[in-house]
Backbone as JSON, one array per atom type, in Angstrom:
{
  "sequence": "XXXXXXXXXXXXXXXXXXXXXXXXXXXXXXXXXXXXXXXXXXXXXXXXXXXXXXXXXXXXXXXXXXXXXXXXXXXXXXXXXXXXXXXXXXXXXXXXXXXXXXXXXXXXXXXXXXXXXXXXXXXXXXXXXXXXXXXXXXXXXXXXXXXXXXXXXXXXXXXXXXXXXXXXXXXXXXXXXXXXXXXXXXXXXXXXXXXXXXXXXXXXXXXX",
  "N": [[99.22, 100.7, 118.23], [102.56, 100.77, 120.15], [105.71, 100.7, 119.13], [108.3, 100.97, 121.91], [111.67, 101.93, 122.02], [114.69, 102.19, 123.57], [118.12, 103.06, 124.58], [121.54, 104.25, 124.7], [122.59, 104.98, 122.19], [124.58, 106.24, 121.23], [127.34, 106.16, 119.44], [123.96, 106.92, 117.48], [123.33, 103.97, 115.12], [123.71, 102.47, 112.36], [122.44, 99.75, 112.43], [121.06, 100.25, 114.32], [118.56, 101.82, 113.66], [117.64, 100.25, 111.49], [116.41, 97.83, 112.88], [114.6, 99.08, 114.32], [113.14, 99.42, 112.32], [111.96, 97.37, 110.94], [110.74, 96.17, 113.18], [108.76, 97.76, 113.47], [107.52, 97.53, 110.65], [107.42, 94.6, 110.78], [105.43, 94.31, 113.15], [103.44, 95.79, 112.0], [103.2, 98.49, 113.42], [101.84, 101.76, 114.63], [103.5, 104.07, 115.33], [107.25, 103.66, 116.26], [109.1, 104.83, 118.54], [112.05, 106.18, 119.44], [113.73, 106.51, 122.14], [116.59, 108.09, 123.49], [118.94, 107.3, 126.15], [119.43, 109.67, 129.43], [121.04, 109.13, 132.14], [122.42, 105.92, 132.55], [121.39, 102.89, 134.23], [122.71, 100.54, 133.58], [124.98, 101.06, 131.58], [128.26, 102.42, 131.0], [128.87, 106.01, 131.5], [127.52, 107.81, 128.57], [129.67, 109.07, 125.73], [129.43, 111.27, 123.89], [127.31, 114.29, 124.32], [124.05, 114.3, 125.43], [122.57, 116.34, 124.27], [123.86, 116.24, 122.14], [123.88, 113.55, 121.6], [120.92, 113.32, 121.03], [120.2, 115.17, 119.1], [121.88, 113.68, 117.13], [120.48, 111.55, 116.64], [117.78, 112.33, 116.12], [118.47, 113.4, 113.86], [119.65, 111.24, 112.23], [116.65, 109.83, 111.48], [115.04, 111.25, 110.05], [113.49, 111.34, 108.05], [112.66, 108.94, 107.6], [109.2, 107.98, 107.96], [107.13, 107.2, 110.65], [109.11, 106.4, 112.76], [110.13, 107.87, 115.46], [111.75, 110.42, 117.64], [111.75, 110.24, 121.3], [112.53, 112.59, 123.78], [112.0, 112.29, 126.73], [113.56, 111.02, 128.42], [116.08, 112.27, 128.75], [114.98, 114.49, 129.62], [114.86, 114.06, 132.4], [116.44, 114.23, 135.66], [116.91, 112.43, 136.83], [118.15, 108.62, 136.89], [117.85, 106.64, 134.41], [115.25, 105.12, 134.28], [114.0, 102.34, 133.04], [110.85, 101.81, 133.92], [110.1, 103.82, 135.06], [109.92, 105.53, 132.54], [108.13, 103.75, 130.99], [105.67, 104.18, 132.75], [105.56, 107.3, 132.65], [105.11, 107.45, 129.88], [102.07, 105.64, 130.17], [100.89, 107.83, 131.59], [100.21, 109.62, 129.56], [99.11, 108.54, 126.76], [97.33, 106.26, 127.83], [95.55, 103.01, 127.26], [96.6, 102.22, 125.22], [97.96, 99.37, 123.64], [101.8, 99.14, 124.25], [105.01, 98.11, 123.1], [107.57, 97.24, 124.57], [110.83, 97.18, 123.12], [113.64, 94.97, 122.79], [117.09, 93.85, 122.97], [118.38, 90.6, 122.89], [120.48, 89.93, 124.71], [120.14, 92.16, 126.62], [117.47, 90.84, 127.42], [117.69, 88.54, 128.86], [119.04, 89.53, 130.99], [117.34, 90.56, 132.45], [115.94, 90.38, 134.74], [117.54, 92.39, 136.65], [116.97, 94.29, 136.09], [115.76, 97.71, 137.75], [112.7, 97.43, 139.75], [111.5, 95.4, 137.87], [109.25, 93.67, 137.26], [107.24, 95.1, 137.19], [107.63, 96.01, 134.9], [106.12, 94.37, 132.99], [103.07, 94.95, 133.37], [102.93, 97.02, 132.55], [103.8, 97.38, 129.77], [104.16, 95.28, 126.27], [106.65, 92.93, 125.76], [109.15, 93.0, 123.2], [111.53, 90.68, 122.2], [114.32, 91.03, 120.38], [115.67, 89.26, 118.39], [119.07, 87.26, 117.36], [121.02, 84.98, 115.53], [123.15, 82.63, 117.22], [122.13, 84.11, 120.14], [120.09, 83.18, 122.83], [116.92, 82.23, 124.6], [117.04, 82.45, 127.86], [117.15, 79.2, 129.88], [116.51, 78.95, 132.58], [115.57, 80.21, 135.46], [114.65, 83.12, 136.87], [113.35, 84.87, 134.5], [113.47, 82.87, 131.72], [111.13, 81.85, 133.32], [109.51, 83.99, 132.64], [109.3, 83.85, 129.99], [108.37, 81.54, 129.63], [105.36, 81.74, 130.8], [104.65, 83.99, 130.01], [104.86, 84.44, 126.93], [104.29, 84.12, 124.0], [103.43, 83.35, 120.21], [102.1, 84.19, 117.99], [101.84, 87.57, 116.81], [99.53, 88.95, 116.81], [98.27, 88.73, 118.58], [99.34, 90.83, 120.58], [98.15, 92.67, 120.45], [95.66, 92.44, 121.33], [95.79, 93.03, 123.91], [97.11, 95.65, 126.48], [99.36, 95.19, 127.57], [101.62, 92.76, 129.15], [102.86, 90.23, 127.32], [105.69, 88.28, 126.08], [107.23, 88.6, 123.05], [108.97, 87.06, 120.93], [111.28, 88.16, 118.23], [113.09, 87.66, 115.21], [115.0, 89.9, 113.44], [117.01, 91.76, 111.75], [120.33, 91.18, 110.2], [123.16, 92.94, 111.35], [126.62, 93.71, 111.43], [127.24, 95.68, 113.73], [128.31, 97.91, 116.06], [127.69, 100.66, 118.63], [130.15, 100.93, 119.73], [132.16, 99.97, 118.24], [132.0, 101.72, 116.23], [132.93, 104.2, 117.43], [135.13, 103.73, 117.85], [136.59, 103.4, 115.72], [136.04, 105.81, 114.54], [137.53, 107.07, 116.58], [140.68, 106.15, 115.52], [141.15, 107.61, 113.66], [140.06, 106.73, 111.05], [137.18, 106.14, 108.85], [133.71, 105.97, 109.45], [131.39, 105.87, 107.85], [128.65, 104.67, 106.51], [128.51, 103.17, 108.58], [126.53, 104.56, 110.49], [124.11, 106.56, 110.05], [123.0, 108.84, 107.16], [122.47, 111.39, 107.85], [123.52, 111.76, 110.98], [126.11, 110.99, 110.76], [127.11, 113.07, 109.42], [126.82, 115.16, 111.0], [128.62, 113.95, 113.33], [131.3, 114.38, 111.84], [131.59, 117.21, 111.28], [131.39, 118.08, 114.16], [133.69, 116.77, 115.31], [133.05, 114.81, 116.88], [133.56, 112.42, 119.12], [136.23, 112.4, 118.33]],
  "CA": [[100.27, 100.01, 118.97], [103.32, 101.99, 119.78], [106.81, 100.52, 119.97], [109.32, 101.69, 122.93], [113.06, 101.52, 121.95], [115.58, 103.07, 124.47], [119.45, 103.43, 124.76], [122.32, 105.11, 125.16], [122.56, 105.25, 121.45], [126.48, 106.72, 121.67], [126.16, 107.2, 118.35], [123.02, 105.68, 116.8], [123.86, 103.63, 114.16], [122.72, 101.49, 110.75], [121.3, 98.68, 112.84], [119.64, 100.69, 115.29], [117.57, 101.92, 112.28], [117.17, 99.08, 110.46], [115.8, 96.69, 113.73], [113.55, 99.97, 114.64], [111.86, 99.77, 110.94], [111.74, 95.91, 111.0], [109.56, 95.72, 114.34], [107.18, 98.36, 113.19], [107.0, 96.83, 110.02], [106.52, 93.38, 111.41], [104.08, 94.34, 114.1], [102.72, 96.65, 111.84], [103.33, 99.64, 114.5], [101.93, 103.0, 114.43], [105.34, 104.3, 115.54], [108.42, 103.38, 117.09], [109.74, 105.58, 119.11], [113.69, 105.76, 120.1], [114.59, 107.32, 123.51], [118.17, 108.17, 124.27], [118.62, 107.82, 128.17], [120.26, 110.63, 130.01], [122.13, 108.33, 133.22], [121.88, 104.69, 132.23], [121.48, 102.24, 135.07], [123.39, 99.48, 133.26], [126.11, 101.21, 130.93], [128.99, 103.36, 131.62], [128.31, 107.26, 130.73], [128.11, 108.57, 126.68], [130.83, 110.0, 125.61], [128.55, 112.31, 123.33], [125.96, 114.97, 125.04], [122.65, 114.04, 125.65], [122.41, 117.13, 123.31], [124.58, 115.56, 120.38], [123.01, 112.45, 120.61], [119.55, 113.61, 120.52], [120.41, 115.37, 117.39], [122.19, 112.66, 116.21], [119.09, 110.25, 116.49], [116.8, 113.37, 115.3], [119.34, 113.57, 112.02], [119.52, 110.03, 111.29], [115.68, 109.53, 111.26], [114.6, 112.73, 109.89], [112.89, 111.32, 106.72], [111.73, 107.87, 107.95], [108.19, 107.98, 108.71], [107.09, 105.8, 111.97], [110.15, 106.52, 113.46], [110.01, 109.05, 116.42], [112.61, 110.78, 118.81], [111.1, 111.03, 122.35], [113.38, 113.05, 124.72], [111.94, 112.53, 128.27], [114.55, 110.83, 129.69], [117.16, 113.71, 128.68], [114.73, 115.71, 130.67], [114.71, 113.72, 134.01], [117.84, 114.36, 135.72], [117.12, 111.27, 137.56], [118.51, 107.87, 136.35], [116.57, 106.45, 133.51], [114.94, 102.99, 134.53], [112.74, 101.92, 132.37], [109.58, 101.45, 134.05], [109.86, 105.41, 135.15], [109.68, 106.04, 131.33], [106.66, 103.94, 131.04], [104.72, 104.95, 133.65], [105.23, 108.38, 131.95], [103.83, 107.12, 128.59], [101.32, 105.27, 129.96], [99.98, 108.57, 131.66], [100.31, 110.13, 128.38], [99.19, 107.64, 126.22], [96.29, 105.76, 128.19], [95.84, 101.77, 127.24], [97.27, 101.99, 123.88], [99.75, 98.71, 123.3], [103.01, 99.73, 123.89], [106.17, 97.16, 122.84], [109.21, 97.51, 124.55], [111.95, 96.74, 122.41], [115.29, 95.25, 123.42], [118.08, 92.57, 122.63], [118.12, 89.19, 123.89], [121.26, 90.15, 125.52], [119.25, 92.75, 127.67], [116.19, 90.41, 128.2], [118.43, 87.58, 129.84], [119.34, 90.22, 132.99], [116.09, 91.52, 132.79], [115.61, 90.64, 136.02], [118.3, 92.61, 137.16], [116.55, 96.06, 136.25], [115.05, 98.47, 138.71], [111.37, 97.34, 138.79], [111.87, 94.88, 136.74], [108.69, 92.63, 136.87], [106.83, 96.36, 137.09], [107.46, 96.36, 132.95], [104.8, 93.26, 131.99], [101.82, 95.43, 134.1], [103.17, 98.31, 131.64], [104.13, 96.63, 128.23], [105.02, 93.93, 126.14], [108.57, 93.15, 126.03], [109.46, 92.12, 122.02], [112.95, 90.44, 121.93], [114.78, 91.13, 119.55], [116.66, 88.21, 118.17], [119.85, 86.96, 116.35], [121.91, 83.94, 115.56], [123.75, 82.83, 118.52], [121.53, 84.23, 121.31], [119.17, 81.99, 122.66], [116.44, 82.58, 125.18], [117.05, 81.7, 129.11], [115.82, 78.11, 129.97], [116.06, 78.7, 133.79], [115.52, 81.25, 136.48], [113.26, 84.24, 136.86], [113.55, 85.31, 132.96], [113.25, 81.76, 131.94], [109.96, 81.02, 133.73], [108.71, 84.67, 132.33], [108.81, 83.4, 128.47], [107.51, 80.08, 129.73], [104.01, 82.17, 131.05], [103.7, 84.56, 129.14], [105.03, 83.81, 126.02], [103.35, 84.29, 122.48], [104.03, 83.4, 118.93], [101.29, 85.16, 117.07], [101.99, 88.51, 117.15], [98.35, 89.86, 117.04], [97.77, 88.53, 120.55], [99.58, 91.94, 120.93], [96.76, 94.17, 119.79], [94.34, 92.36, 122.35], [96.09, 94.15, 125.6], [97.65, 96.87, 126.28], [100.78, 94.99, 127.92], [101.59, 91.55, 129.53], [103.09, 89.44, 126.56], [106.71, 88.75, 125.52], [106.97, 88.06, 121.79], [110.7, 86.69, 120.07], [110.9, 88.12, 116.68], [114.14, 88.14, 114.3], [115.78, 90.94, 113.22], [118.19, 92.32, 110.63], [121.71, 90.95, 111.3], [123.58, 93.99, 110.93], [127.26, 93.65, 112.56], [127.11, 96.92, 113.89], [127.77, 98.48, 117.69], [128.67, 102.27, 118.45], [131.85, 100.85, 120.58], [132.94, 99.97, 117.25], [131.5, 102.84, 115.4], [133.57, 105.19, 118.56], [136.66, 102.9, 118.25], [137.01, 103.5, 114.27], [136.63, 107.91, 114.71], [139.04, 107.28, 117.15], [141.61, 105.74, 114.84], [141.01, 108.34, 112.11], [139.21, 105.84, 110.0], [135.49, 106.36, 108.48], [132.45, 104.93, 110.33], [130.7, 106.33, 107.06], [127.38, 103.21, 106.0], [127.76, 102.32, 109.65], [125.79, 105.24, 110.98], [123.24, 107.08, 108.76], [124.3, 110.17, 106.97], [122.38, 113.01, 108.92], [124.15, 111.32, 112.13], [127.56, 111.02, 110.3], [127.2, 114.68, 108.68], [127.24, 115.95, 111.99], [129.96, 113.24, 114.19], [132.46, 114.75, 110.92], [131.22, 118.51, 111.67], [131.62, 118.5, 115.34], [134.34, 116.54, 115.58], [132.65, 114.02, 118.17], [134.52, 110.94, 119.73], [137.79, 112.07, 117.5]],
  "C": [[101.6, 100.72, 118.73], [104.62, 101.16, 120.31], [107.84, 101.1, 120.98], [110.67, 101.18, 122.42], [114.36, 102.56, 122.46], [116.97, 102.2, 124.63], [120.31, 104.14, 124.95], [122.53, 105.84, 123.39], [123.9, 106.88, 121.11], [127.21, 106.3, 120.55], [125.35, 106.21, 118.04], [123.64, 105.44, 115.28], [122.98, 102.63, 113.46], [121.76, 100.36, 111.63], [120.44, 99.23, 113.99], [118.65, 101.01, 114.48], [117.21, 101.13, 111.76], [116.38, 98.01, 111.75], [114.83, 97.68, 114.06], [112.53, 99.44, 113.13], [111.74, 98.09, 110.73], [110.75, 95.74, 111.67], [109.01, 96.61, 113.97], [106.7, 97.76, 112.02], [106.28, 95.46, 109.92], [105.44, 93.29, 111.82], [103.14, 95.0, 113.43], [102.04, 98.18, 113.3], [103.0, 100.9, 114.24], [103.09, 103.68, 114.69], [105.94, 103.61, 116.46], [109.04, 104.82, 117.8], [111.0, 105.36, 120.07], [114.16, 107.0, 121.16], [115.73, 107.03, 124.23], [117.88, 108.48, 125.65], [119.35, 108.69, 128.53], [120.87, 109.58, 130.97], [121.44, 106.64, 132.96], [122.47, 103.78, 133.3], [122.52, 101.35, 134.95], [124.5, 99.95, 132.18], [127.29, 102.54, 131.24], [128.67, 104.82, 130.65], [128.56, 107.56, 129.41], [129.13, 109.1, 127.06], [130.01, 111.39, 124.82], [127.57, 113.08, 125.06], [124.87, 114.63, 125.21], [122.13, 115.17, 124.37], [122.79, 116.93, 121.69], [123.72, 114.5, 120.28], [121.18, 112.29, 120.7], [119.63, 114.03, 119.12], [120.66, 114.76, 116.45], [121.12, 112.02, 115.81], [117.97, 111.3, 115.2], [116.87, 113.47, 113.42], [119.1, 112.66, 111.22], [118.29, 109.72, 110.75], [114.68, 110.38, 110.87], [113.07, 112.33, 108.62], [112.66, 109.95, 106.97], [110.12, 108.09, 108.85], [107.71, 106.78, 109.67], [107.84, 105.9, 112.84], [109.68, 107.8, 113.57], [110.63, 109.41, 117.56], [111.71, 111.31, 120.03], [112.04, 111.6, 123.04], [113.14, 113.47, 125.79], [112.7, 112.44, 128.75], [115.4, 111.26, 129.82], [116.16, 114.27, 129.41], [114.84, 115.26, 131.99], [116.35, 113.35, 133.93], [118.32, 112.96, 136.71], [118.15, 109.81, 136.8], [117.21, 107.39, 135.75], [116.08, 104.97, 133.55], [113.63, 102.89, 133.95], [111.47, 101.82, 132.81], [109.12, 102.72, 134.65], [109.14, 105.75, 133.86], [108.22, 105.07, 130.65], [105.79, 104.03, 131.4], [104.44, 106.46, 132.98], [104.28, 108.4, 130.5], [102.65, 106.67, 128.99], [100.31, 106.6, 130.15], [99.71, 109.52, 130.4], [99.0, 109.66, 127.28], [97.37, 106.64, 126.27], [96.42, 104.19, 127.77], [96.38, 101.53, 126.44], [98.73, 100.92, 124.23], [100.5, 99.46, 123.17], [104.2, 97.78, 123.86], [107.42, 97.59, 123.72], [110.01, 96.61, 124.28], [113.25, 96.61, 123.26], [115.67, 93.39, 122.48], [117.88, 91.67, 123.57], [119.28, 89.14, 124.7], [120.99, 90.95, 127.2], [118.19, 91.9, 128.74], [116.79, 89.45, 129.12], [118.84, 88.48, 131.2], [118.05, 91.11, 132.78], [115.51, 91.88, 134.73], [116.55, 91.38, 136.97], [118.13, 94.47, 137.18], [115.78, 96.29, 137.9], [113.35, 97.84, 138.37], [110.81, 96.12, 138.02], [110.05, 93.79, 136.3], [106.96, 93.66, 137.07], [106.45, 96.66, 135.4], [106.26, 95.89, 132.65], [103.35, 94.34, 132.57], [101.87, 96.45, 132.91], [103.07, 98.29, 130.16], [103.99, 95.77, 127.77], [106.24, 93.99, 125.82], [108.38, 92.09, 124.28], [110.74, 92.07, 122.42], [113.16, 90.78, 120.64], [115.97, 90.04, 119.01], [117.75, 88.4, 117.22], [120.25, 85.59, 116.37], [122.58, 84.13, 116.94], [123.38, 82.85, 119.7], [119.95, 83.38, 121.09], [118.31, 82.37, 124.53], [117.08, 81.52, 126.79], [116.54, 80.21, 129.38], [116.25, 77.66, 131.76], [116.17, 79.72, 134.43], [114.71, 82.23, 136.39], [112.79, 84.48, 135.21], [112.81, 84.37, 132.13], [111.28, 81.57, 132.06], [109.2, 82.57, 133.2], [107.83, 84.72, 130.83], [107.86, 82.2, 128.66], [105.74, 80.67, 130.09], [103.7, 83.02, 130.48], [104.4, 85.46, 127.46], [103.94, 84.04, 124.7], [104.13, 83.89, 121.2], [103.44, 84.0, 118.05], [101.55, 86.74, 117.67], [101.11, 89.74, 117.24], [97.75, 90.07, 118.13], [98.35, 89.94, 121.09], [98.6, 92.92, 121.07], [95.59, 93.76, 121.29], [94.22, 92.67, 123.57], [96.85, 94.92, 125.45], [99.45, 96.8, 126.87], [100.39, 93.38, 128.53], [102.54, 90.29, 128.82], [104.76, 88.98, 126.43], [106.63, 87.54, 124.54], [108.44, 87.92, 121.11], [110.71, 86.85, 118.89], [112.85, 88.26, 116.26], [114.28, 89.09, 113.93], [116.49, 91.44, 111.79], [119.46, 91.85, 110.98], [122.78, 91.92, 110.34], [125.17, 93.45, 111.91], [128.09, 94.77, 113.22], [127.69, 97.15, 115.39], [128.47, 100.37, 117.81], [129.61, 101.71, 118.93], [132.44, 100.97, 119.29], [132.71, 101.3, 116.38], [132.91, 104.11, 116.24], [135.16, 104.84, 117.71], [137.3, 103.53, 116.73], [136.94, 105.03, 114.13], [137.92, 108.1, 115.17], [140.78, 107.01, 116.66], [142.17, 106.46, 113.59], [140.46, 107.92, 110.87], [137.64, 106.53, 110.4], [134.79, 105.53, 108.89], [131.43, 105.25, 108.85], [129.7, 105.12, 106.3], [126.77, 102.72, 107.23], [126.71, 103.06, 110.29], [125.19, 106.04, 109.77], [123.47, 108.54, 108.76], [123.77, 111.22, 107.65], [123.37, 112.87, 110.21], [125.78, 111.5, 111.5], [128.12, 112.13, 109.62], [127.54, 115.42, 110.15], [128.59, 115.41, 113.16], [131.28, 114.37, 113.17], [132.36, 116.68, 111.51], [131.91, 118.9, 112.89], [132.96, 117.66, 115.92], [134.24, 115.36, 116.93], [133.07, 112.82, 118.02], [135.58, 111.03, 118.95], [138.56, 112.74, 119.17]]
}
């Protein structure tokens, strides 16, 4: 079983790491794998390269095993909509569970992706929870936890997609805006992002 976790990851930072090694540990996941998008449907463009922050990601997770940088969607010059990128794994891949990972901030406009009801045929969708956020209780989204819905998280293993499973997290209070915002000030982001990633932002001089 292979988790999916995609972003813009502008820079990746401490809690992107730490909620990646949580859900494989939870699910017990052969890997996670974190794909930076090249043109993201729903956020305004990196400020980094597609080239920096591949490296970045590559840096930070160099020496965690489980954790794995894919970099398709830096190769498609298209926009990166999720259910492109697993159609590509699946042909890859074959029935093998896949997870796609996201925030409960994400899953609430889920229905607002490209595709969007294209994913469950493809995956399962784990939320990712915190304090605070709280699942839909009406409209497309809503009626998708209400059917297909799980609390055991082995019911995962028994298809290859279909499910969505609400697990807790790490509460890290982390985001790159802030990570960006604090280079930009001349202040140290240094704990919030992990040090291969923060060896090279200091190096190259990126988002000062």
């Amino acid at each position: 079983m292979i988790g999916i976790f995609g972003g813009t990851f502008d820079p990746v930072h401490t809690g992107h790491v730490r909620v990646a090694l949580d859900i494989r540990q939870d699910l017990a996941l052969d890997e996670v794998r974190l794909i930076p998008c090249n043109v993201s449907p729903h956020r305004c463009a990196p400020l980094a390269s597609g080239a920096q922050r591949l490296a970045m990601l590559q840096a930070a997770i160099q020496d965690e095993a489980g954790l794995r940088v894919d970099d398709r969607e830096l190769r498609r010059a298209a926009p990166s909509y999720t259910v492109d990128t697993l159609l590509s794994l699946r042909a890859e891949l074959g029935d093998i569970p896949l997870c796609l990972m996201m925030g409960m901030d994400s899953f609430q406009a889920l229905n607002t992706w490209h595709r969007w009801r294209d994913i469950m045929t493809l995956a399962h969708i784990v939320v990712m929870t915190r304090p605070g956020w709280l699942p839909p209780t009406q409209g497309e989204v809503a009626m998708l936890v209400e059917q297909h819905g799980v609390y055991d998280p082995t019911l995962l293993r028994g298809t290859s997609a279909g499910h969505v499973f609400l697990r807790p997290v790490s509460q890290l209070d982390i985001s790159a805006s802030r990570v960006r915002a604090c280079i930009r000030e001349g202040k140290s982001a240094r704990y919030w992002v992990p040090d291969g990633a923060w060896g090279m932002i200091e190096k190259e001089g990126i988002y000062r």
